[in-house]
Backbone and ligand atoms as CSV (ligand in chain L), in Angstrom:
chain,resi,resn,atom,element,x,y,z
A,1,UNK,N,N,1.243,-4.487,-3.797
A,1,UNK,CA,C,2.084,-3.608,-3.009
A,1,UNK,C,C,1.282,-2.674,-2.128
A,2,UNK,N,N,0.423,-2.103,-2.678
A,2,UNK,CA,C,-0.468,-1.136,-2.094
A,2,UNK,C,C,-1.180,-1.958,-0.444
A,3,UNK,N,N,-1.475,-3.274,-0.840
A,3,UNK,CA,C,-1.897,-4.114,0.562
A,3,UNK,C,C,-0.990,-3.561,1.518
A,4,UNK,N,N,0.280,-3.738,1.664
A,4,UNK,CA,C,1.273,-3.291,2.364
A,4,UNK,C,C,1.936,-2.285,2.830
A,5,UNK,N,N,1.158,-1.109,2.260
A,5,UNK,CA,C,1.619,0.319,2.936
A,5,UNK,C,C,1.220,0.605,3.853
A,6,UNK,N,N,2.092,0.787,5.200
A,6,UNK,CA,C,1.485,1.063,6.192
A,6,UNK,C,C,0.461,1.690,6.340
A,7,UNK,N,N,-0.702,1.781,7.462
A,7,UNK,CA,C,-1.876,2.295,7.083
A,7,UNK,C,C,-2.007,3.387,8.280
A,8,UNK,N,N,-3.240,3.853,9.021
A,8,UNK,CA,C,-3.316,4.755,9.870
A,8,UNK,C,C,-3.192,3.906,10.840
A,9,UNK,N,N,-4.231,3.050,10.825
A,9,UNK,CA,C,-4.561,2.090,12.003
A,9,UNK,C,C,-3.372,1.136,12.606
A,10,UNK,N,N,-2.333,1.229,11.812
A,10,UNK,CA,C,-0.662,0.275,12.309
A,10,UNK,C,C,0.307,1.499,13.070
A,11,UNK,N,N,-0.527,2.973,13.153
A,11,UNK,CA,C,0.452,3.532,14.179
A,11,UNK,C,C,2.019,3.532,13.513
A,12,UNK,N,N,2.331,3.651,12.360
A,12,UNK,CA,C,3.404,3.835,12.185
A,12,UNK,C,C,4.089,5.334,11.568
A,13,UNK,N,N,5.126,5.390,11.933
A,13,UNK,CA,C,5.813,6.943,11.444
A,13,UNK,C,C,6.383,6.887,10.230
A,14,UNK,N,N,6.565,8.167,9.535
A,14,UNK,CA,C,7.643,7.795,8.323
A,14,UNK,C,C,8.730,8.601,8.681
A,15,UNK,N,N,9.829,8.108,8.420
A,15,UNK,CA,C,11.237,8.309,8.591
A,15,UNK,C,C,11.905,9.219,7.382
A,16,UNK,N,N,11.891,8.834,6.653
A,16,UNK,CA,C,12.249,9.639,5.570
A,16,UNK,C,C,12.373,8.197,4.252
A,17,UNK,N,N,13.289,9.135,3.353
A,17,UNK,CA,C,13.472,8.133,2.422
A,17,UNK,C,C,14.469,6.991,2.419
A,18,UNK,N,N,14.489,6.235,1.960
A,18,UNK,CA,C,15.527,4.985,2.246
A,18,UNK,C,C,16.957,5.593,2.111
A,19,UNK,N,N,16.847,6.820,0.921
A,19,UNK,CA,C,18.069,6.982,0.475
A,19,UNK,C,C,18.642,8.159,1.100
A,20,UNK,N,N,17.342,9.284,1.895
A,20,UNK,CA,C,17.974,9.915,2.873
A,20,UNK,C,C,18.498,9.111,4.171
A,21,UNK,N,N,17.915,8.136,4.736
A,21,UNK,CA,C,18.239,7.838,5.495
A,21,UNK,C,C,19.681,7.281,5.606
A,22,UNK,N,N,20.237,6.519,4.905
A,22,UNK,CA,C,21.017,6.094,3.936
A,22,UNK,C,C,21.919,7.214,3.838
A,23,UNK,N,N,22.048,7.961,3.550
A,23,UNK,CA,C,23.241,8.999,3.720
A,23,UNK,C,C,23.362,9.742,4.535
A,24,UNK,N,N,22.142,9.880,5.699
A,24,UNK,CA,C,22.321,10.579,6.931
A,24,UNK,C,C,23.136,9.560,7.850
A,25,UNK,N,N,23.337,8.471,7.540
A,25,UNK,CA,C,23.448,7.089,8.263
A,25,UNK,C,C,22.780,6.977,9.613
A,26,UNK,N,N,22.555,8.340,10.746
A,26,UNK,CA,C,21.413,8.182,11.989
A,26,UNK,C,C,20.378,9.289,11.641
A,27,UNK,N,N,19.188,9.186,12.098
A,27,UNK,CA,C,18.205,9.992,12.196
A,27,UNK,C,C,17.748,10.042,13.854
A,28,UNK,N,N,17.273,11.401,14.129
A,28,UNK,CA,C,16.315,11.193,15.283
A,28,UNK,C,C,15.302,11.988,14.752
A,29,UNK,N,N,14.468,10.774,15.703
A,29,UNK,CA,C,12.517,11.374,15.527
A,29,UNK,C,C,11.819,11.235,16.830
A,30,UNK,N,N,10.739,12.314,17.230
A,30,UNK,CA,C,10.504,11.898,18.232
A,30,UNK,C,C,9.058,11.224,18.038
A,31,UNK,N,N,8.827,10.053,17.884
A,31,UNK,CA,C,8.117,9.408,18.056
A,31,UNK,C,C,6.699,9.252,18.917
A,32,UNK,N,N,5.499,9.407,18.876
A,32,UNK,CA,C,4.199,9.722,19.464
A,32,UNK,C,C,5.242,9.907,21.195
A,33,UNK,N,N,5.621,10.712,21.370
A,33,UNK,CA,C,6.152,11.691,22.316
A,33,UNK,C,C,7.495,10.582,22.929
A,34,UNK,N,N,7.703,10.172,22.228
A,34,UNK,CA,C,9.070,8.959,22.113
A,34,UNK,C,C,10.300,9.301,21.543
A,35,UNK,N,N,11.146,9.540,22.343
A,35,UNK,CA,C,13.054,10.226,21.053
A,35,UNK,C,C,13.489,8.540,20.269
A,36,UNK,N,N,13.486,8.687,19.572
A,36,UNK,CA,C,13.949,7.286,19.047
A,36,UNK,C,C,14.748,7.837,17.966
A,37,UNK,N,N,16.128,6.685,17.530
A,37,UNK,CA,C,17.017,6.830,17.114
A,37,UNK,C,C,17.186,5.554,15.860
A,38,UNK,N,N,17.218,5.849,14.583
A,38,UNK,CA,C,16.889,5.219,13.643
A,38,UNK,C,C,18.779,5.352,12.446
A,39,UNK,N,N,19.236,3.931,12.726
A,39,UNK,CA,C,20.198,3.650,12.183
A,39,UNK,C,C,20.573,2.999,10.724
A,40,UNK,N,N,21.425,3.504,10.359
A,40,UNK,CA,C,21.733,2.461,8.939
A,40,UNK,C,C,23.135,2.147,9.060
A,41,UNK,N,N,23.276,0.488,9.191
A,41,UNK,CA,C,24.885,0.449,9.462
A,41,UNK,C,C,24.932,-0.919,8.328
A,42,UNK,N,N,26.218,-0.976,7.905
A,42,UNK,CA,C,26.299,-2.138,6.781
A,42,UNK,C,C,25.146,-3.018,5.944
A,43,UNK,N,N,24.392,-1.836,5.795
A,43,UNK,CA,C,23.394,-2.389,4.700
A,43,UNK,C,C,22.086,-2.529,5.288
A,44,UNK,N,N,21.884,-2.570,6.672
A,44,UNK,CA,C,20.873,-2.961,7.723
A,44,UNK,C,C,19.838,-1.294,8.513
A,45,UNK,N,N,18.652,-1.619,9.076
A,45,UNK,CA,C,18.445,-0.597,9.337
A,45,UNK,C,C,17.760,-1.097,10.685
A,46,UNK,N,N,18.005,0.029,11.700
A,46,UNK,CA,C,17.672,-0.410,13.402
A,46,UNK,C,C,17.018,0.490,13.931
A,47,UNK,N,N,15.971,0.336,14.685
A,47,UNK,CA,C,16.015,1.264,15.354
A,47,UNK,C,C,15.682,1.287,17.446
A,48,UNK,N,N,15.877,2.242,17.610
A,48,UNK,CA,C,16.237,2.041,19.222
A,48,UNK,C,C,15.869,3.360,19.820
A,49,UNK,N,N,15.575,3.043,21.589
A,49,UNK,CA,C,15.269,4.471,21.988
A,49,UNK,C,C,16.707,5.159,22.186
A,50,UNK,N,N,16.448,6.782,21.511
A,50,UNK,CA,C,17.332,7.267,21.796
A,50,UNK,C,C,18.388,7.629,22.591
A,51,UNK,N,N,17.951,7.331,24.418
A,51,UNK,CA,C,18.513,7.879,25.403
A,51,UNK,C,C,19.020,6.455,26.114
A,52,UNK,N,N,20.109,6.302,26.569
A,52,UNK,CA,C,20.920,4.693,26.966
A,52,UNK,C,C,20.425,4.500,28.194
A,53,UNK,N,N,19.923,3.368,28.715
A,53,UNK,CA,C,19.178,2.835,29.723
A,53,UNK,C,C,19.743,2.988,30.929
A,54,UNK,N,N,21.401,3.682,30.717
A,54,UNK,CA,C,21.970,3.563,31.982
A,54,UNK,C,C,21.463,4.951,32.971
A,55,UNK,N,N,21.867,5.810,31.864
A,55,UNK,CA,C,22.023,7.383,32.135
A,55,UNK,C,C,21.460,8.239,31.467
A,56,UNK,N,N,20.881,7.539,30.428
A,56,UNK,CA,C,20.332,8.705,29.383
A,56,UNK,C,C,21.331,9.297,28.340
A,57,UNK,N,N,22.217,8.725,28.405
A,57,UNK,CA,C,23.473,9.432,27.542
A,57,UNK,C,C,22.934,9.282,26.260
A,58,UNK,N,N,23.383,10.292,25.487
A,58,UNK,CA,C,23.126,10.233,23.555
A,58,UNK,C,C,23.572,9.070,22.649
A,59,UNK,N,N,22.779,8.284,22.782
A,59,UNK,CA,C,23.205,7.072,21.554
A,59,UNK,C,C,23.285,7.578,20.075
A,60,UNK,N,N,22.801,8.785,19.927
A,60,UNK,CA,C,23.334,9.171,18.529
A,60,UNK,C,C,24.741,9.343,18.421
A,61,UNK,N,N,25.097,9.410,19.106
A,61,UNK,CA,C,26.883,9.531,18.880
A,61,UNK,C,C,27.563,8.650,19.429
A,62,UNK,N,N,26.910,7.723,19.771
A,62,UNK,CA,C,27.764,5.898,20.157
A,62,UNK,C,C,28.125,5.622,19.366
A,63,UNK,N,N,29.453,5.276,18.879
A,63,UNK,CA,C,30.344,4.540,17.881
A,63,UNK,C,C,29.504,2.969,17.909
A,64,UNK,N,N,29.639,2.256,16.425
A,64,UNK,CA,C,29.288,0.671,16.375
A,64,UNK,C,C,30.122,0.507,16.071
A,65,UNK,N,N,30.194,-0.836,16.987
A,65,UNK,CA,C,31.267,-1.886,17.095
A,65,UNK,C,C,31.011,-3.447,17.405
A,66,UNK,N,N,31.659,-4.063,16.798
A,66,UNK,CA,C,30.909,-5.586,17.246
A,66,UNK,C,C,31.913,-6.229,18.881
A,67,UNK,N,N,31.307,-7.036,19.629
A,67,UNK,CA,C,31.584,-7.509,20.527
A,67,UNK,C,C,30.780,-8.649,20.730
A,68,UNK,N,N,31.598,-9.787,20.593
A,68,UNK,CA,C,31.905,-11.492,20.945
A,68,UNK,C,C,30.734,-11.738,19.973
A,69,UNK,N,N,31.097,-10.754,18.491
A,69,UNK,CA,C,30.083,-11.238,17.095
A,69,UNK,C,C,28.510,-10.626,17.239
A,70,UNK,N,N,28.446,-9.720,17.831
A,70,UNK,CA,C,27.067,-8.805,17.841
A,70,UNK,C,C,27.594,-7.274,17.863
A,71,UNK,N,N,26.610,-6.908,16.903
A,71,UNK,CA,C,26.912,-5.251,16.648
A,71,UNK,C,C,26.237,-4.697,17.719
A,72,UNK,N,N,27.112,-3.509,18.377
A,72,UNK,CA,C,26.576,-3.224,19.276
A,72,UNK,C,C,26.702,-1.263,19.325
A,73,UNK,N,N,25.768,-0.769,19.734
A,73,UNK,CA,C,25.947,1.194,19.719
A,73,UNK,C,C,26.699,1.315,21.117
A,74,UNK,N,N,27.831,1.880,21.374
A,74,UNK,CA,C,28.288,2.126,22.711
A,74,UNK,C,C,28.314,3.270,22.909
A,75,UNK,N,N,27.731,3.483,23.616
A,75,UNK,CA,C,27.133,4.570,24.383
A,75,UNK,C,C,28.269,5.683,24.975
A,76,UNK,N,N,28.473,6.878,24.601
A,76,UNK,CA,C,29.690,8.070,24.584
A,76,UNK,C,C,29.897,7.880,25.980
A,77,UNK,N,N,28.669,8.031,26.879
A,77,UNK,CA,C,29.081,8.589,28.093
A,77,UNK,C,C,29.911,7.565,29.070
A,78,UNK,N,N,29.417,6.230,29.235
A,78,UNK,CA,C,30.254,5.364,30.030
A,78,UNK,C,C,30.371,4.007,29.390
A,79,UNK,N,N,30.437,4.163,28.499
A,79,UNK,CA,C,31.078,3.013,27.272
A,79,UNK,C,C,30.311,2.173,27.704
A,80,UNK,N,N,29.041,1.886,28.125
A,80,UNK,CA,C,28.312,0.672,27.584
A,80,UNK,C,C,27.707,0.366,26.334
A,81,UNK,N,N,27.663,-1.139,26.264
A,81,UNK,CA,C,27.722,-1.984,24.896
A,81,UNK,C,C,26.115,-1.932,24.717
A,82,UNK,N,N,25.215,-1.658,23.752
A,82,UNK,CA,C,23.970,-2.457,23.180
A,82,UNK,C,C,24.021,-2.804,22.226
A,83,UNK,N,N,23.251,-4.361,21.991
A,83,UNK,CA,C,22.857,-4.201,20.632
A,83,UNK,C,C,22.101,-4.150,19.985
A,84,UNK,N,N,22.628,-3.666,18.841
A,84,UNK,CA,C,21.465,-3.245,18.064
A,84,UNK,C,C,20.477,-3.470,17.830
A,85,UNK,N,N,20.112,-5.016,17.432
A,85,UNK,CA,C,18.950,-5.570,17.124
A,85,UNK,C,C,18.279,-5.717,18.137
A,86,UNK,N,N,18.934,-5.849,19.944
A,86,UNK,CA,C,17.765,-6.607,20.227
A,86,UNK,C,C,17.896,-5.268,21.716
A,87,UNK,N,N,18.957,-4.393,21.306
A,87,UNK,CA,C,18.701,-3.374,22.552
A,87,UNK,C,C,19.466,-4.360,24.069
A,88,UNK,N,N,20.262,-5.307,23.911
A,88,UNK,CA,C,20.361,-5.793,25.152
A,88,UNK,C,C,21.984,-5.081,25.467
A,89,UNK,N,N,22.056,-5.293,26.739
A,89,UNK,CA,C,23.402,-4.626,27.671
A,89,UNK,C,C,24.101,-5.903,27.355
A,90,UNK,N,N,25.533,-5.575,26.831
A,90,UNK,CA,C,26.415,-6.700,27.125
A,90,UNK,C,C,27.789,-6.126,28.342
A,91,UNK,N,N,27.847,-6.738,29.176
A,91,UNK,CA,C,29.116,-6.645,30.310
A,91,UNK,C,C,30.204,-8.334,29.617
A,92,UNK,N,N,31.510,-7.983,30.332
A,92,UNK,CA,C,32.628,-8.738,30.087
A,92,UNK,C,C,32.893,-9.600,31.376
A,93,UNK,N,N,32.708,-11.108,31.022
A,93,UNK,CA,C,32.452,-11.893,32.387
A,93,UNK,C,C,33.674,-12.890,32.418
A,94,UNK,N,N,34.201,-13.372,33.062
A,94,UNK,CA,C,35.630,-14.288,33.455
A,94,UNK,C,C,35.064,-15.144,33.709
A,95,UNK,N,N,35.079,-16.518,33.676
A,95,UNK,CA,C,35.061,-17.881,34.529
A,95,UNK,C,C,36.364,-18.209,35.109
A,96,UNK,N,N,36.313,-18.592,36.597
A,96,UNK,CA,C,37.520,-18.334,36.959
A,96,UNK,C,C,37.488,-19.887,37.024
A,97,UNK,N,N,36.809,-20.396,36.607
A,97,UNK,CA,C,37.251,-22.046,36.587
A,97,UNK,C,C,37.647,-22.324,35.299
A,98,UNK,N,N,37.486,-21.379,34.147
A,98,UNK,CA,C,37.763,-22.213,33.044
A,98,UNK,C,C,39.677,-21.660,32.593
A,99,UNK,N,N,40.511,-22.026,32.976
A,99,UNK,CA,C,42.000,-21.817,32.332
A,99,UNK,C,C,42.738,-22.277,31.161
A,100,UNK,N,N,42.944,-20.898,30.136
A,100,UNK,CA,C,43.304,-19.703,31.137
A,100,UNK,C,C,42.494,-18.901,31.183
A,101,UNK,N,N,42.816,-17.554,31.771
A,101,UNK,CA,C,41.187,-17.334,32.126
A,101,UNK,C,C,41.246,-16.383,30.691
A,102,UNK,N,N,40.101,-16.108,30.424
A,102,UNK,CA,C,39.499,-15.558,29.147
A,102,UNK,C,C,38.240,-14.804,29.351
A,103,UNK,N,N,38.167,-13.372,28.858
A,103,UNK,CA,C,36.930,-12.982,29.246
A,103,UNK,C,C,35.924,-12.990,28.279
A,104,UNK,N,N,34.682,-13.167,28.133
A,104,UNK,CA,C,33.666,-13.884,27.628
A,104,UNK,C,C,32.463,-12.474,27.414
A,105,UNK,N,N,31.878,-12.079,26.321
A,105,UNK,CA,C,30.391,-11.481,26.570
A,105,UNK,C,C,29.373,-12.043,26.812
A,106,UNK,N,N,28.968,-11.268,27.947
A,106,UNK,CA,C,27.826,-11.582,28.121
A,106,UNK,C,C,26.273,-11.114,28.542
A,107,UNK,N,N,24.926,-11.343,28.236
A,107,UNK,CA,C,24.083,-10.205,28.002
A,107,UNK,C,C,23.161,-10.207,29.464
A,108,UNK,N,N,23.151,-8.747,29.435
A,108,UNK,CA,C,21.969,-8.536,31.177
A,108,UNK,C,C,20.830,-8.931,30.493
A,109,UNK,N,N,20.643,-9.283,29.599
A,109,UNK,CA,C,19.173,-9.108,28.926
A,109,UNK,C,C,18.602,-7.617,27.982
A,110,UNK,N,N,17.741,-8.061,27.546
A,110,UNK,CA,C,16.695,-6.513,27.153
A,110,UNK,C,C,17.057,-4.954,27.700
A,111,UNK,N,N,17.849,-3.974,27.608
A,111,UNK,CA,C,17.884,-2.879,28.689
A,111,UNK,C,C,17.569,-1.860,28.040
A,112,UNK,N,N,17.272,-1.398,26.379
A,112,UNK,CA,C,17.121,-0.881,25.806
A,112,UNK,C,C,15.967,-1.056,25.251
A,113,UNK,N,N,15.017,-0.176,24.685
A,113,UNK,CA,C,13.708,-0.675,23.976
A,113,UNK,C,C,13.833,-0.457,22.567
A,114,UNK,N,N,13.600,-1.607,21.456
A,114,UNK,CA,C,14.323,-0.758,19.975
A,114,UNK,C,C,12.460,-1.478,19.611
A,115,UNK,N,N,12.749,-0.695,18.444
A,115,UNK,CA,C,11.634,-0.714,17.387
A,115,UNK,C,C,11.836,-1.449,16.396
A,116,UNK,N,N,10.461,-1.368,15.322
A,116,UNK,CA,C,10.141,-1.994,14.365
A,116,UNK,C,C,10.405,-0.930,13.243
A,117,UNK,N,N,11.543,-1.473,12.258
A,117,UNK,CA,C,11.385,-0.571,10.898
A,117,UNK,C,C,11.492,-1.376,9.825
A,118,UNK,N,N,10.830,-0.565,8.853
A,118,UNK,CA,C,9.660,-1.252,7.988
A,118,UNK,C,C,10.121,-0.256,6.240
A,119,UNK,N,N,10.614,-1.002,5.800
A,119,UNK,CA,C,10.868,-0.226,4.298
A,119,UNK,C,C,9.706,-0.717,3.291
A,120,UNK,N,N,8.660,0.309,2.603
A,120,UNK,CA,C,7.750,0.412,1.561
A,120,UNK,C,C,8.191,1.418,0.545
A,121,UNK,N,N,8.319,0.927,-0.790
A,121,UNK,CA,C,8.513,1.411,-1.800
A,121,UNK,C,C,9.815,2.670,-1.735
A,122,UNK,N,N,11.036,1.853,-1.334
A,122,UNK,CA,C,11.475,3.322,-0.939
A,122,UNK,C,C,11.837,4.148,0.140
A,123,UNK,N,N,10.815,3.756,1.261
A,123,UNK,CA,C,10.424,4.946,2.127
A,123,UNK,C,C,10.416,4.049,3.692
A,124,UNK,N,N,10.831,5.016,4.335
A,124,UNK,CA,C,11.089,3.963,5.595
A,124,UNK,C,C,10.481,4.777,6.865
A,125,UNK,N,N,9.921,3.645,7.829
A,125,UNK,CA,C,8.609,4.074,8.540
A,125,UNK,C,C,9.515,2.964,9.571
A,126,UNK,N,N,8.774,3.604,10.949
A,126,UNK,CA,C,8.823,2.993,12.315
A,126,UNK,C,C,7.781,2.822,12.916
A,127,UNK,N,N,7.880,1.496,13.488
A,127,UNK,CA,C,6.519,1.378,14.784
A,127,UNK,C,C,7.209,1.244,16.064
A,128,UNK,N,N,6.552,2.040,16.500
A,128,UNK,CA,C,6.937,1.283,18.356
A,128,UNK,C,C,7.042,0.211,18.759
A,129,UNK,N,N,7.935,-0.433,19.684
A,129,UNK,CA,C,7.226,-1.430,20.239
A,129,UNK,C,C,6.637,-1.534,21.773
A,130,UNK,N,N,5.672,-1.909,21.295
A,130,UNK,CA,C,4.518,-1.507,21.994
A,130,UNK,C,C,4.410,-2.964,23.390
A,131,UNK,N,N,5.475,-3.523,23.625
A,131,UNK,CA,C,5.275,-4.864,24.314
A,131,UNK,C,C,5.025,-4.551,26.132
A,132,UNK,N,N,4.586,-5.366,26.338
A,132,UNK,CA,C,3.937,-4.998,28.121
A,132,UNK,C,C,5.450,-5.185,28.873
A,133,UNK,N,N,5.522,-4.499,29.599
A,133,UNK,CA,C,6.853,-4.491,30.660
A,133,UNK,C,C,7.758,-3.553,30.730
A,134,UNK,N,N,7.819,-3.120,31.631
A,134,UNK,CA,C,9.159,-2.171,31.732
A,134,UNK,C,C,10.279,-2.401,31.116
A,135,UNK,N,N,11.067,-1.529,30.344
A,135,UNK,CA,C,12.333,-1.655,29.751
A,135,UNK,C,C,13.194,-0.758,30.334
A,136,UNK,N,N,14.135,-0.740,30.828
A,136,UNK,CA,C,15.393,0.401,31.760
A,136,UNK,C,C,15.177,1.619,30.585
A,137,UNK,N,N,15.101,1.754,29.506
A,137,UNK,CA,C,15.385,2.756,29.045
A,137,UNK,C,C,14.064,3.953,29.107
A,138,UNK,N,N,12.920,3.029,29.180
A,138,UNK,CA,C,11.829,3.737,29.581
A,138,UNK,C,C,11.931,5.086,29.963
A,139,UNK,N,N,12.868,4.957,31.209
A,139,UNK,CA,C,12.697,6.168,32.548
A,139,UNK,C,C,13.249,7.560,31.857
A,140,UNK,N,N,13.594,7.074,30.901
A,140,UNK,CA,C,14.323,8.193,30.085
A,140,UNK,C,C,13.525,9.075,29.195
A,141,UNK,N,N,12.634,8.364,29.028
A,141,UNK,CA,C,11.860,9.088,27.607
A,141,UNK,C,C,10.395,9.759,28.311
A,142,UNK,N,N,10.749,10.712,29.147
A,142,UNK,CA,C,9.470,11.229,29.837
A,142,UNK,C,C,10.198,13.102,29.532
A,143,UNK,N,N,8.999,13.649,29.598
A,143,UNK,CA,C,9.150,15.190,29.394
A,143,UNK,C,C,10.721,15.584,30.459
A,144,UNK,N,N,10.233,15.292,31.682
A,144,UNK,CA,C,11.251,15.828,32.941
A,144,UNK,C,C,12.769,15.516,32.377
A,145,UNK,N,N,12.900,14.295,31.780
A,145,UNK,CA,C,13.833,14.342,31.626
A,145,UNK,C,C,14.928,15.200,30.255
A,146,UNK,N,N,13.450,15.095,28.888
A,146,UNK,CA,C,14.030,16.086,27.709
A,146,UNK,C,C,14.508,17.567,28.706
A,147,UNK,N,N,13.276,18.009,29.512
A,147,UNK,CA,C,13.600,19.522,30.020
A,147,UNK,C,C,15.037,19.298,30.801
A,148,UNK,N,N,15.331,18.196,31.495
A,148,UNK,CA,C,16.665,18.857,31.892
A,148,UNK,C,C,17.551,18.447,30.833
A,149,UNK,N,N,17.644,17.902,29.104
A,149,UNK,CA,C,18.633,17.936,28.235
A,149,UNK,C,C,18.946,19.177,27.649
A,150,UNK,N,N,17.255,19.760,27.275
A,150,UNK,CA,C,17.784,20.887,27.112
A,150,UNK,C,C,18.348,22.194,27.900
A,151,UNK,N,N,17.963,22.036,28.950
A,151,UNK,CA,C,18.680,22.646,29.737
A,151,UNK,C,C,20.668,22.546,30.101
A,152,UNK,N,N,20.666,21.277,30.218
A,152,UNK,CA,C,22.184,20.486,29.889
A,152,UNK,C,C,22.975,20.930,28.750
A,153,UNK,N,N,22.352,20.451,27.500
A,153,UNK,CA,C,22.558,20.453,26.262
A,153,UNK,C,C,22.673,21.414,25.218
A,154,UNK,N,N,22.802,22.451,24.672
A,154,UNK,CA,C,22.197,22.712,23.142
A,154,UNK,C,C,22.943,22.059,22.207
A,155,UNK,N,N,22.881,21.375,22.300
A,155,UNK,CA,C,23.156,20.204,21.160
A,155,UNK,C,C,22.712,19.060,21.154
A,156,UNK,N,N,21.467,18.890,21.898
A,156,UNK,CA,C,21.063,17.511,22.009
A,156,UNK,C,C,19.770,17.970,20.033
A,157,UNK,N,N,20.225,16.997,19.866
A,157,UNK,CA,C,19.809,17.120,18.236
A,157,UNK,C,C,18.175,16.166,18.009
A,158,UNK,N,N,17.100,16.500,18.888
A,158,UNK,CA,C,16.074,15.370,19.167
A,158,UNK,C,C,15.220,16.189,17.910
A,159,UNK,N,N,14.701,14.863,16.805
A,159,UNK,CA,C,14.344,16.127,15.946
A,159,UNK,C,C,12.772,15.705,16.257
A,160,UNK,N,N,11.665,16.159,15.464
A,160,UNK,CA,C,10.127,15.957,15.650
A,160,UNK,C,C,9.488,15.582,14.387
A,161,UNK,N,N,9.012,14.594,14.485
A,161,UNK,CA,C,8.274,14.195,13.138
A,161,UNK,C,C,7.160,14.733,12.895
A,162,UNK,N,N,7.458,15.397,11.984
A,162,UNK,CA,C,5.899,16.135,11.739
A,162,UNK,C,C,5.298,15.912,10.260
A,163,UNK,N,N,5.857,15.866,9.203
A,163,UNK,CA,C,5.098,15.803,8.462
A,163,UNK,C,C,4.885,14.308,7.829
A,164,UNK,N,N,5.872,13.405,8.504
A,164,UNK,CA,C,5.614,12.177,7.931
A,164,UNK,C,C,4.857,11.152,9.339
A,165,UNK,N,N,3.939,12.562,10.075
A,165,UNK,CA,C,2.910,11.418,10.543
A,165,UNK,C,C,2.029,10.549,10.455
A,166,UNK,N,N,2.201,8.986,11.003
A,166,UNK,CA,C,0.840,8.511,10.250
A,166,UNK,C,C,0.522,8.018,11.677
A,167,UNK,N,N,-0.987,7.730,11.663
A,167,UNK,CA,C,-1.516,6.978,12.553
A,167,UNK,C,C,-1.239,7.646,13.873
A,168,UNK,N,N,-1.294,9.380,13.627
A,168,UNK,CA,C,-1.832,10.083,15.015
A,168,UNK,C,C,-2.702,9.760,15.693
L,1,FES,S1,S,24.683,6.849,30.104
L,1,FES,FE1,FE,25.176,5.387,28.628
L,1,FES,S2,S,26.755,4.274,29.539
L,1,FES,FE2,FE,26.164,5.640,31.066
């Protein structure tokens, strides 16, 4: 077991405990200067950048809901769909050739950037993902934009991981 505890060198955070997490059902952490948003929904645990790729709106308070069989966080401010696992945008598409007509989900791709979480003994830790390419949600997670939430906001609830840092 011990092989497997995250180490310094894997850059990973700790989240809290399985079983806090677990009854908080969302957490936010801000992640090596990253807001990320760490879920527990039907038994499963996700995690994703905090701010929605469209607008920045608060995905901590997106209701889950499934759509055309994928769980997805919809986003308060203009009801867009992600999901969970893989962070992608789903929009509602018609074929106007196929009758009758029926509308269909379907995904823009990737628009969200979600993470890696990782349960050891208990205790639950996040890694970034760290993959080459722009992700829409990117533009969101820069200082300029926290300063104008809090400015917007006092209630934007972005919390800071501090004592369960690893791999500063
Ligand atoms: S900011 Fe999320 S849907 Fe517009």
């Amino acid at each position: 077991d011990l092989l497997l505890l995250p180490s310094r060198d894997q850059g990973v955070c700790f989240v809290g405990t399985r079983e806090a997490v677990v009854q908080a059902g969302r957490v936010v952490r801000r992640v090596h200067g990253r807001d990320v948003l760490v879920l527990h929904h039907q038994g499963a645990l996700y995690a994703l950048d905090l701010h929605c790729y469209h607008s920045g709106g608060p995905l901590q308070e997106g209701d889950i809901e499934e759509f055309g069989g994928r769980l997805c966080i919809v986003c308060p401010w203009h009801k867009y769909k992600i999901t969970l696992a893989e962070g992608e945008g789903l929009y509602q598409a018609v074929n106007p050739l196929v009758k009758p007509l029926r509308p269909v989900w379907c995904s823009k791709g990737v628009k969200q950037r979600v993470h890696q979480v990782t349960e050891v003994n208990g205790d639950i830790f996040i890694r970034l993902d760290d993959s080459a390419g722009a992700v829409e949600s990117d533009h969101y997670q820069t200082e300029e934009y926290r300063a104008k939430l809090v400015q917007g906001s006092s209630d934007h609830q972005a919390g800071v991981c501090v004592d369960g840092w690893v791999g500063v």
